[in-house]
PDB file as gemmi writes it, atoms N, CA and C in Angstrom:
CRYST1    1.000    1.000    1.000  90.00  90.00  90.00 P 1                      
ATOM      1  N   UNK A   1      12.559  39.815  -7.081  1.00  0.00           N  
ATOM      2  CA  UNK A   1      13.481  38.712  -6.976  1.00  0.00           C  
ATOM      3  C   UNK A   1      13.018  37.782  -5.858  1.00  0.00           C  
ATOM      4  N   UNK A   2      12.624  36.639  -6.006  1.00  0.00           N  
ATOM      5  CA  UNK A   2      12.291  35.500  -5.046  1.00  0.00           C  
ATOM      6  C   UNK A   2      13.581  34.931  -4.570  1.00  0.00           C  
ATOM      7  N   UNK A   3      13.377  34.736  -3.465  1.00  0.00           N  
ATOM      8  CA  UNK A   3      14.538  33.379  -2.730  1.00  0.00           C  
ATOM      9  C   UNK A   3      14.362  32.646  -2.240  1.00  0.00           C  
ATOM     10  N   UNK A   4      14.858  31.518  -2.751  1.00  0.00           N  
ATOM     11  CA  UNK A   4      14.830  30.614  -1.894  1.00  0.00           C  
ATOM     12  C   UNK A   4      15.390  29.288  -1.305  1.00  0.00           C  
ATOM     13  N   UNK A   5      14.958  29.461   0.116  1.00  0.00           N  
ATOM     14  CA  UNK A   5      15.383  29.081   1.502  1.00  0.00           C  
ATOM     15  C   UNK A   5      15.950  27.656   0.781  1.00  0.00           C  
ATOM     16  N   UNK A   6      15.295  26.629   0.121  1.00  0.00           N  
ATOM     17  CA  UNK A   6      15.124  25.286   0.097  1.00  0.00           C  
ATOM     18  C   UNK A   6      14.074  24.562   1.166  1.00  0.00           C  
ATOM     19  N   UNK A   7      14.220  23.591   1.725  1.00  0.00           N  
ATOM     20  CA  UNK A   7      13.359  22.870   1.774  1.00  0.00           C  
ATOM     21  C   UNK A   7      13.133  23.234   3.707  1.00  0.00           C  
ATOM     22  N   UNK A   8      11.756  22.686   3.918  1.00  0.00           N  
ATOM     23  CA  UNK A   8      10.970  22.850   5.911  1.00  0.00           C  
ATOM     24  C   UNK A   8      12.642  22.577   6.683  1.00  0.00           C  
ATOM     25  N   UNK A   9      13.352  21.403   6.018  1.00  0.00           N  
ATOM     26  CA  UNK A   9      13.832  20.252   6.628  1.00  0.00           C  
ATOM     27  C   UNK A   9      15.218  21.765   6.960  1.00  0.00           C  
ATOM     28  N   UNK A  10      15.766  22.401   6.095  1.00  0.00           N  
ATOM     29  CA  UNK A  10      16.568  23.124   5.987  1.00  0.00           C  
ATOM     30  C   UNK A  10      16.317  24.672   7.304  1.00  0.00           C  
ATOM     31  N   UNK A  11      15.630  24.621   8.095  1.00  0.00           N  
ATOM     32  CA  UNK A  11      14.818  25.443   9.184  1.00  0.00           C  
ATOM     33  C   UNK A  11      15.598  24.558  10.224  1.00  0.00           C  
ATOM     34  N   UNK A  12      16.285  26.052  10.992  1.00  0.00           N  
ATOM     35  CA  UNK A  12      17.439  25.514  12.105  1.00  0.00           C  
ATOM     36  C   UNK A  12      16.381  24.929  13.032  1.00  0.00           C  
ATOM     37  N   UNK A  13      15.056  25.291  13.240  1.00  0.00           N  
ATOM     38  CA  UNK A  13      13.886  24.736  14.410  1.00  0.00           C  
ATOM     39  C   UNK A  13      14.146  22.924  13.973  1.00  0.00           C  
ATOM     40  N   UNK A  14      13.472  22.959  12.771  1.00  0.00           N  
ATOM     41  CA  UNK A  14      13.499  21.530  12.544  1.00  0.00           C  
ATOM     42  C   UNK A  14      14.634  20.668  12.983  1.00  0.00           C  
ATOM     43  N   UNK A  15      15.631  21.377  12.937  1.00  0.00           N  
ATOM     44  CA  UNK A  15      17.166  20.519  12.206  1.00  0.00           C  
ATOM     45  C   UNK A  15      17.518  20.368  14.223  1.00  0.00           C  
ATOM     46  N   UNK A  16      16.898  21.737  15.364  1.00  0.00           N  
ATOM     47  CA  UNK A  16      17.172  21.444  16.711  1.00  0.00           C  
ATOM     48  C   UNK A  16      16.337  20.365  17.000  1.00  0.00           C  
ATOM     49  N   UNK A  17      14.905  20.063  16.550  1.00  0.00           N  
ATOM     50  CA  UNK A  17      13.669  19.665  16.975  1.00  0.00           C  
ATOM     51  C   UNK A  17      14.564  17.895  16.297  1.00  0.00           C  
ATOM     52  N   UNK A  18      15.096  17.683  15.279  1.00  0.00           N  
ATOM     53  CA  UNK A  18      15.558  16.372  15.015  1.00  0.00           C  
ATOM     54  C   UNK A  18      16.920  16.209  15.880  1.00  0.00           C  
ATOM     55  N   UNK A  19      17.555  17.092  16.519  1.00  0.00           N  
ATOM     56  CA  UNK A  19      18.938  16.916  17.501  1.00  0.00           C  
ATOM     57  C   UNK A  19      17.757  16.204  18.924  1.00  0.00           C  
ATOM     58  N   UNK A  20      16.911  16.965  19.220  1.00  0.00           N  
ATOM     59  CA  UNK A  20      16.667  16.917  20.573  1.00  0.00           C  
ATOM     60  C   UNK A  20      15.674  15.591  20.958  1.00  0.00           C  
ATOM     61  N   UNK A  21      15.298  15.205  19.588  1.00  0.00           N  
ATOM     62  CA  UNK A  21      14.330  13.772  19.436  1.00  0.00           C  
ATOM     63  C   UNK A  21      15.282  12.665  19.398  1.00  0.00           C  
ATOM     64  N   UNK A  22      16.437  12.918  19.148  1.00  0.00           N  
ATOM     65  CA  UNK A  22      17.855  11.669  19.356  1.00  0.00           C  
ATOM     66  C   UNK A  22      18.207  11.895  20.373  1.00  0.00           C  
ATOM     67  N   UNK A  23      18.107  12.692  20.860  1.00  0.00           N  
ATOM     68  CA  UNK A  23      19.517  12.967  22.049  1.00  0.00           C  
ATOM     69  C   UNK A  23      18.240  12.220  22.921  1.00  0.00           C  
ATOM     70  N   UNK A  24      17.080  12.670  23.400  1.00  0.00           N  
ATOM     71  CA  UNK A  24      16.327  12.304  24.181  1.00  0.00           C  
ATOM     72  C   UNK A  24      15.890  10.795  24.082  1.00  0.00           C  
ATOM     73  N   UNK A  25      15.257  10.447  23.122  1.00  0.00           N  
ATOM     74  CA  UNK A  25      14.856   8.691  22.234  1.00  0.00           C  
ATOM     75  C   UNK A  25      16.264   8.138  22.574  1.00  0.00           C  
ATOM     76  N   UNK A  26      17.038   8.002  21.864  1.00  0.00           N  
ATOM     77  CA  UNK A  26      18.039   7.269  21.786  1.00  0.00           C  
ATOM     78  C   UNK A  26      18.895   7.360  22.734  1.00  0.00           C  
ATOM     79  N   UNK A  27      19.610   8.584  22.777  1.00  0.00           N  
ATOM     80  CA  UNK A  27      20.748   8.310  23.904  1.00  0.00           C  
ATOM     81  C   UNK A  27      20.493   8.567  25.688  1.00  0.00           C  
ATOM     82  N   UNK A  28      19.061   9.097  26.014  1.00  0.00           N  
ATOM     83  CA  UNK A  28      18.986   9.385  27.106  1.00  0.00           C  
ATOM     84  C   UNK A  28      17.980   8.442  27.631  1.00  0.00           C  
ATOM     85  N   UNK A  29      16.937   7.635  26.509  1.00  0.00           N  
ATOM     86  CA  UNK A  29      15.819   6.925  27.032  1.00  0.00           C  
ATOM     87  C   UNK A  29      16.380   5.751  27.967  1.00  0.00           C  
ATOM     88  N   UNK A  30      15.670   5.370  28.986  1.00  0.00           N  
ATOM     89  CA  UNK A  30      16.363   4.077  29.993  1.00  0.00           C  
ATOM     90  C   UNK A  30      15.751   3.153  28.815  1.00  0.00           C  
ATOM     91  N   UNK A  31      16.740   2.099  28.975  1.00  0.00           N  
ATOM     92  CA  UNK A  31      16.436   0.460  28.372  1.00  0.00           C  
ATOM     93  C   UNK A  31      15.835   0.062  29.170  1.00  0.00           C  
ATOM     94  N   UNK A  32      14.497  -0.690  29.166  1.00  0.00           N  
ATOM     95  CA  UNK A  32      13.694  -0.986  29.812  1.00  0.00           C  
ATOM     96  C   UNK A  32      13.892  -2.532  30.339  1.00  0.00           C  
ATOM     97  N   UNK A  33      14.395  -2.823  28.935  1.00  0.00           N  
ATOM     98  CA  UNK A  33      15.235  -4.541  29.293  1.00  0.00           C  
ATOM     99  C   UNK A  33      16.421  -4.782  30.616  1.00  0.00           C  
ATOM    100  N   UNK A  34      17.217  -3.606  30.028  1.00  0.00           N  
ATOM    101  CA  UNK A  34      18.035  -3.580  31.105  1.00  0.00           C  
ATOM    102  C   UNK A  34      17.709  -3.743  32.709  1.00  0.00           C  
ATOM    103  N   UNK A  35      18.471  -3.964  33.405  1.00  0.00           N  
ATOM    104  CA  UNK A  35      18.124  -3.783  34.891  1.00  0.00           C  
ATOM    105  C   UNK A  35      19.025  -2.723  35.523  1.00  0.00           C  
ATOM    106  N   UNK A  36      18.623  -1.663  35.978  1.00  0.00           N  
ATOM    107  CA  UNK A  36      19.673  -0.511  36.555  1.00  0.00           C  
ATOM    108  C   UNK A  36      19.481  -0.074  38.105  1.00  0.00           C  
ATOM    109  N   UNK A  37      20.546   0.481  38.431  1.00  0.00           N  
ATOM    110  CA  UNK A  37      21.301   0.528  39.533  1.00  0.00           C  
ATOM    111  C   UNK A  37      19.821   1.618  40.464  1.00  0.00           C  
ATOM    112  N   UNK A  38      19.240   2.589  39.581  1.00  0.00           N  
ATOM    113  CA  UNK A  38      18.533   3.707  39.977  1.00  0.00           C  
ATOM    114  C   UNK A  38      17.468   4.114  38.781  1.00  0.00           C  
ATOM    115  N   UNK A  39      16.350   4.721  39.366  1.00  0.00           N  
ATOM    116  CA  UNK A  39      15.784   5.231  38.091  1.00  0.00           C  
ATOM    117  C   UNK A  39      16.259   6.262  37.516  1.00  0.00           C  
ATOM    118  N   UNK A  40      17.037   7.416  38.461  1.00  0.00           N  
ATOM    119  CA  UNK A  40      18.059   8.191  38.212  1.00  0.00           C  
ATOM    120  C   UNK A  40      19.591   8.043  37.709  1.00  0.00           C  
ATOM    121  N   UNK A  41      19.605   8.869  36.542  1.00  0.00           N  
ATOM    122  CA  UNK A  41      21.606   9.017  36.208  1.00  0.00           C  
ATOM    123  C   UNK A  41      22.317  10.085  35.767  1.00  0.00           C  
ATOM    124  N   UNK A  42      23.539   9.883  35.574  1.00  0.00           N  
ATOM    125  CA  UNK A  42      24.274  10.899  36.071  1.00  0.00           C  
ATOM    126  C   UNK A  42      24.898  10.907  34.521  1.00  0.00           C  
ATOM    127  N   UNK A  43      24.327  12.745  34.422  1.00  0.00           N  
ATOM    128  CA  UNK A  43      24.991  12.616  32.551  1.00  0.00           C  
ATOM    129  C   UNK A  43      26.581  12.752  32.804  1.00  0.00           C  
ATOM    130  N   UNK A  44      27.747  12.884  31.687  1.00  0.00           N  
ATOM    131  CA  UNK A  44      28.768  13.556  31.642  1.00  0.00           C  
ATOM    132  C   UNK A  44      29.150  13.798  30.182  1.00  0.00           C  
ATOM    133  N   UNK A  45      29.101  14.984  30.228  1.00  0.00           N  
ATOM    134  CA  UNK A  45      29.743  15.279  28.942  1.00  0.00           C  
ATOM    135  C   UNK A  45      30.921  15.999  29.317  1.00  0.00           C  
ATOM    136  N   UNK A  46      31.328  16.594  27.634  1.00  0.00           N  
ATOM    137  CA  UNK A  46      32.898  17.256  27.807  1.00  0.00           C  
ATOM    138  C   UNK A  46      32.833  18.533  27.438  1.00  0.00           C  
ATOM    139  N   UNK A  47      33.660  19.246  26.615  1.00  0.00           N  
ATOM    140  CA  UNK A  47      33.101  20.731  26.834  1.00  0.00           C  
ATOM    141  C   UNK A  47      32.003  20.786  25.330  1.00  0.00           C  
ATOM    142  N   UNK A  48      32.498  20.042  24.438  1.00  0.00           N  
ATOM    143  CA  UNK A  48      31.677  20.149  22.542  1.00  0.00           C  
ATOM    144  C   UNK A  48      30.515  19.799  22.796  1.00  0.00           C  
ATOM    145  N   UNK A  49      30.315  18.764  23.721  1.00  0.00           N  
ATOM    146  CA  UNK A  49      28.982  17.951  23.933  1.00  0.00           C  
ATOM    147  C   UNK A  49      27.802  18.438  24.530  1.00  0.00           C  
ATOM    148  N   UNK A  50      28.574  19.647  25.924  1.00  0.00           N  
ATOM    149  CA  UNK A  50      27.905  20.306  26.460  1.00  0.00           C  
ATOM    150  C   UNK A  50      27.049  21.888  25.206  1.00  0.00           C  
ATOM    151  N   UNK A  51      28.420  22.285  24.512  1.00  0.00           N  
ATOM    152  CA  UNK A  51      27.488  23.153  23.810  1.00  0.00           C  
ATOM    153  C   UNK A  51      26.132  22.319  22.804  1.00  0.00           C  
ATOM    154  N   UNK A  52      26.564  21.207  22.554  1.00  0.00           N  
ATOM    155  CA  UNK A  52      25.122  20.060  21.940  1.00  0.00           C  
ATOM    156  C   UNK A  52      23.926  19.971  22.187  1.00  0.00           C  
ATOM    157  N   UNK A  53      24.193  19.715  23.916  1.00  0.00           N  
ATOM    158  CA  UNK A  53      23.283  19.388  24.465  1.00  0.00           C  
ATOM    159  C   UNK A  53      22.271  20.507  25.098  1.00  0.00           C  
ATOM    160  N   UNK A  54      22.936  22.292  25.060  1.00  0.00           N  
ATOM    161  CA  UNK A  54      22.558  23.274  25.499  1.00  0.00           C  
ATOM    162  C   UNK A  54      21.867  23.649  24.249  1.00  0.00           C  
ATOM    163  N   UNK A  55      22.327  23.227  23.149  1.00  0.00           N  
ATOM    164  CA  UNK A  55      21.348  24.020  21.645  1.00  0.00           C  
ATOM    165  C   UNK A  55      20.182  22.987  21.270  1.00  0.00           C  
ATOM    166  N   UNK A  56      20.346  21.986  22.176  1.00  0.00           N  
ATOM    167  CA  UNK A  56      19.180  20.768  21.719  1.00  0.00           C  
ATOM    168  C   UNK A  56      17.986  20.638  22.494  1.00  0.00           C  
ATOM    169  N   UNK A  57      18.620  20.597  23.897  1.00  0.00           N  
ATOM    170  CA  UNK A  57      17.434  20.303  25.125  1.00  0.00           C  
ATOM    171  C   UNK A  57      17.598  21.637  26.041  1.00  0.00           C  
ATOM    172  N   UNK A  58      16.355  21.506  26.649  1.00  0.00           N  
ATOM    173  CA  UNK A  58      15.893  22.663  27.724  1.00  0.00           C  
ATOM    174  C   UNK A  58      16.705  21.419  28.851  1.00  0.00           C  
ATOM    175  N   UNK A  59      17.019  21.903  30.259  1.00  0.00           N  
ATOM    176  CA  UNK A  59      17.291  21.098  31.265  1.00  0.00           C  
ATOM    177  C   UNK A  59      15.937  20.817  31.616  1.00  0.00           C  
ATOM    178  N   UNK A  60      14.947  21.442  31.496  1.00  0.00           N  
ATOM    179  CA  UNK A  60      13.578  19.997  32.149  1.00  0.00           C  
ATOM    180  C   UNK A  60      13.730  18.987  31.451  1.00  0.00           C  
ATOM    181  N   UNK A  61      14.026  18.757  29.940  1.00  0.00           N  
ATOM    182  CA  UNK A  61      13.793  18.020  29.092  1.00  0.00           C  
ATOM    183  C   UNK A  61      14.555  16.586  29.685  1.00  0.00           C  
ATOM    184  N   UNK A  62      15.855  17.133  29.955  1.00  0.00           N  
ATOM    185  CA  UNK A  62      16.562  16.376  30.844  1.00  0.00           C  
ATOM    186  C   UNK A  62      16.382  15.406  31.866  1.00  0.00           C  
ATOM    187  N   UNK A  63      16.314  16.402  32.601  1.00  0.00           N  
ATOM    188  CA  UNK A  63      15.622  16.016  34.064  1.00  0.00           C  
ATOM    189  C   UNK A  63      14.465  15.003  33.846  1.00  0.00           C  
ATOM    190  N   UNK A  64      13.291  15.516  32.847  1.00  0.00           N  
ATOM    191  CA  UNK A  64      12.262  14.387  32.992  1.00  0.00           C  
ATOM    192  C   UNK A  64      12.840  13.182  31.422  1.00  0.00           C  
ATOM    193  N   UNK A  65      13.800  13.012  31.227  1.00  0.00           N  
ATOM    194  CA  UNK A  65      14.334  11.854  30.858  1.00  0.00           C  
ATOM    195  C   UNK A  65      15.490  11.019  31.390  1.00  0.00           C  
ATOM    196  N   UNK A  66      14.796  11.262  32.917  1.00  0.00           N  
ATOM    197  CA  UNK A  66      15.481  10.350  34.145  1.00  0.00           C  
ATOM    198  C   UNK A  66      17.166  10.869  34.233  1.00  0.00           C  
ATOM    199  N   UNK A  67      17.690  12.324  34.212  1.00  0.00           N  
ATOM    200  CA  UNK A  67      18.713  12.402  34.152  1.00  0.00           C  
ATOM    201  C   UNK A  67      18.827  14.059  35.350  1.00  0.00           C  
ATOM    202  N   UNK A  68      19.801  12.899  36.511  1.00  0.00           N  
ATOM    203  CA  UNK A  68      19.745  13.973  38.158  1.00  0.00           C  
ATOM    204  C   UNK A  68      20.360  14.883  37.925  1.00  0.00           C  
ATOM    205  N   UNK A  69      21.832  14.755  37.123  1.00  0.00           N  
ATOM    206  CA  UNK A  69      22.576  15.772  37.708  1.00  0.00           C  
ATOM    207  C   UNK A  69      23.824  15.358  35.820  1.00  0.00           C  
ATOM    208  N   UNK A  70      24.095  16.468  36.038  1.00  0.00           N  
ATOM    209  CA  UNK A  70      24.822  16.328  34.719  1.00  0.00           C  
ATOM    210  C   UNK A  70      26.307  17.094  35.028  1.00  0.00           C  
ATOM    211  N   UNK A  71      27.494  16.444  34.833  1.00  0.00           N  
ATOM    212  CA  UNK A  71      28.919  16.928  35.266  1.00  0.00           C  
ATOM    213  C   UNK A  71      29.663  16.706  34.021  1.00  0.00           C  
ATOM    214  N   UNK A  72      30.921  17.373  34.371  1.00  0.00           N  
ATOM    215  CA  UNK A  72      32.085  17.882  33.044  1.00  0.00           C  
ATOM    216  C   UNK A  72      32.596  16.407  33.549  1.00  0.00           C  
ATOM    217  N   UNK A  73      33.312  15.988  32.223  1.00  0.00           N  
ATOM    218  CA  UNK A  73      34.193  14.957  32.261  1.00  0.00           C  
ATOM    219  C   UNK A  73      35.449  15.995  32.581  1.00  0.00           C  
ATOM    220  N   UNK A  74      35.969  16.613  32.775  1.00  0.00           N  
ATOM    221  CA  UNK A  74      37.026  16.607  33.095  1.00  0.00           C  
ATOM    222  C   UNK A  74      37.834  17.490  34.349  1.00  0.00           C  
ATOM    223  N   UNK A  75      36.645  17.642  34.948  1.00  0.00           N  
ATOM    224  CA  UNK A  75      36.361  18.330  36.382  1.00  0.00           C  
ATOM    225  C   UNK A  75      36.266  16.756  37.149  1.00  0.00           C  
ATOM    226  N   UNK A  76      36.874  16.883  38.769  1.00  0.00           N  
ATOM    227  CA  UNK A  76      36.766  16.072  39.710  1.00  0.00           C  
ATOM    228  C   UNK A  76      35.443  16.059  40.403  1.00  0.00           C  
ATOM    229  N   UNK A  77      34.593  15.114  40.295  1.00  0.00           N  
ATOM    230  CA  UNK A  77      32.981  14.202  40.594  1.00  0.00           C  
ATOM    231  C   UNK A  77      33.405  13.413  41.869  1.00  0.00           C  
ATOM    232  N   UNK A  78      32.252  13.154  42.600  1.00  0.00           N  
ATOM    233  CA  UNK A  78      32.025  12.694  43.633  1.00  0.00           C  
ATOM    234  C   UNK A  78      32.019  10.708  42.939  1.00  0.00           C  
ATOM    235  N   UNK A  79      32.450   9.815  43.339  1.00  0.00           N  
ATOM    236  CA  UNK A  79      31.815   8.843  43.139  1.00  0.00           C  
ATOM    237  C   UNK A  79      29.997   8.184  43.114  1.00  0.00           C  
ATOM    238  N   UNK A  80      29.399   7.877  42.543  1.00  0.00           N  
ATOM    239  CA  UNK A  80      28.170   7.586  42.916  1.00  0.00           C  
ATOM    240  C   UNK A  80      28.109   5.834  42.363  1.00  0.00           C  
ATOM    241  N   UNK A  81      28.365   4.973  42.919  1.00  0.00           N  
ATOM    242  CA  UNK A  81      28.105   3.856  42.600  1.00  0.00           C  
ATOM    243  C   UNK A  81      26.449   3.210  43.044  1.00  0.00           C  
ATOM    244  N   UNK A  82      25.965   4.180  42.942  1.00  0.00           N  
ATOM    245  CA  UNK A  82      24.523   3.970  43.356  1.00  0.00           C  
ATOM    246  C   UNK A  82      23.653   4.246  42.104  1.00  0.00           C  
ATOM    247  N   UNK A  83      24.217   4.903  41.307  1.00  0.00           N  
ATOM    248  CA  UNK A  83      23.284   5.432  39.941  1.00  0.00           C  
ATOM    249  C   UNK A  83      24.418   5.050  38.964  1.00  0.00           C  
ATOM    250  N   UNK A  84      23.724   4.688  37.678  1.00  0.00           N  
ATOM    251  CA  UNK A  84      24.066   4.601  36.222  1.00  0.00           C  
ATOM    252  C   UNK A  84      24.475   5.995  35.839  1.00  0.00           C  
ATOM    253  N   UNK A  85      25.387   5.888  34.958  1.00  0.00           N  
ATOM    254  CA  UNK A  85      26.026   7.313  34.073  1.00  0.00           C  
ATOM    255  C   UNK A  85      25.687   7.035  32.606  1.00  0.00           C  
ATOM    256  N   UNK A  86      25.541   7.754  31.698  1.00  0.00           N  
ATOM    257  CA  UNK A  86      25.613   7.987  31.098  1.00  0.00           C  
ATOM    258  C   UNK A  86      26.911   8.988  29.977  1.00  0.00           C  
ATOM    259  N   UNK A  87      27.757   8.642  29.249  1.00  0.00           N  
ATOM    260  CA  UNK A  87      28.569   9.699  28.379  1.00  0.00           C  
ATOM    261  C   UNK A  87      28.607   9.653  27.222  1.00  0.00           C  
ATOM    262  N   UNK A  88      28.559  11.108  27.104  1.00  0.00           N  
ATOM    263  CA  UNK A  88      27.996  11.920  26.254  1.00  0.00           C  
ATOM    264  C   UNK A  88      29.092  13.006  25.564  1.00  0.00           C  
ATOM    265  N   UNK A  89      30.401  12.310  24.647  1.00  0.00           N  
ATOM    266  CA  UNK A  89      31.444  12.647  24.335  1.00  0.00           C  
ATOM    267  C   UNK A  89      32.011  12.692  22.728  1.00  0.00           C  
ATOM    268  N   UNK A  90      32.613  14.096  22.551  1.00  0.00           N  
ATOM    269  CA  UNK A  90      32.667  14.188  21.296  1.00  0.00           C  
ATOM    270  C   UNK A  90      34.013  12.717  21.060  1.00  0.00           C  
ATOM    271  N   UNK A  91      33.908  12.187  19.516  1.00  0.00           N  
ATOM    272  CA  UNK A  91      34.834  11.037  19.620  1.00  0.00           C  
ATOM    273  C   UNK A  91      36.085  11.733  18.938  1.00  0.00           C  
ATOM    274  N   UNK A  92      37.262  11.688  19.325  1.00  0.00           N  
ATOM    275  CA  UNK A  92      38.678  11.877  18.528  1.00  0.00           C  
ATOM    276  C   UNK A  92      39.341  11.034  18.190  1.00  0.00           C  
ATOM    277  N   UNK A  93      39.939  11.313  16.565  1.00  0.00           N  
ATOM    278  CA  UNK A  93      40.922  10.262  16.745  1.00  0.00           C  
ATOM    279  C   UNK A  93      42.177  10.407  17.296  1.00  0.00           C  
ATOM    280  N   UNK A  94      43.191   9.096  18.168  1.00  0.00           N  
ATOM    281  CA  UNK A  94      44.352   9.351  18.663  1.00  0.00           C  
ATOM    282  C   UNK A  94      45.056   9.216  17.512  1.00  0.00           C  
ATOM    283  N   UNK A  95      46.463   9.770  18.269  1.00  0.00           N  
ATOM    284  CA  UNK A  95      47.481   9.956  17.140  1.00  0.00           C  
ATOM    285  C   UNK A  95      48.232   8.672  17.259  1.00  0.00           C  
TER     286      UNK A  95                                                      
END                                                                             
């Protein structure tokens, strides 16, 4: 009896390896156009985002996509008006 899987694309590697090429490209790369506060920033996610971002990226991956320090949105943070943030939040709808 043969089985089968379906297709490369259907391989949880691939399917992390396409989470961690967005999360990094798109939502973590600096805009180069832009002008920012630091070359460093400050992630925040919430608790869904954090399990996301733990099944997608290694923290070097992080770190060397210009990102210092990464905090809970819903824990009390220091102000830093010296560095750009970044968030990184599952969306809900209100009632």
């Amino acid at each position: 009896m043969s089985m089968d899987f379906g297709t490369p694309a259907d391989d949880p590697k691939v399917f992390r390896n396409i989470c961690r090429d967005r999360i990094l490209k798109d939502l973590l790369k600096p805009d180069k156009d832009k002008e920012t506060k630091s070359s460093w920033k400050v992630l925040i996610m919430d608790k869904f985002t954090v399990k996301i971002m733990g099944y997608a990226c290694k923290m070097a991956e992080i770190t060397d996509a210009g990102i210092s320090l990464v905090e809970d949105l819903f824990k009390r943070r220091e102000p830093m008006p010296s560095m750009d943030a970044i968030y990184f939040l599952q969306p809900l709808k209100e009632k």
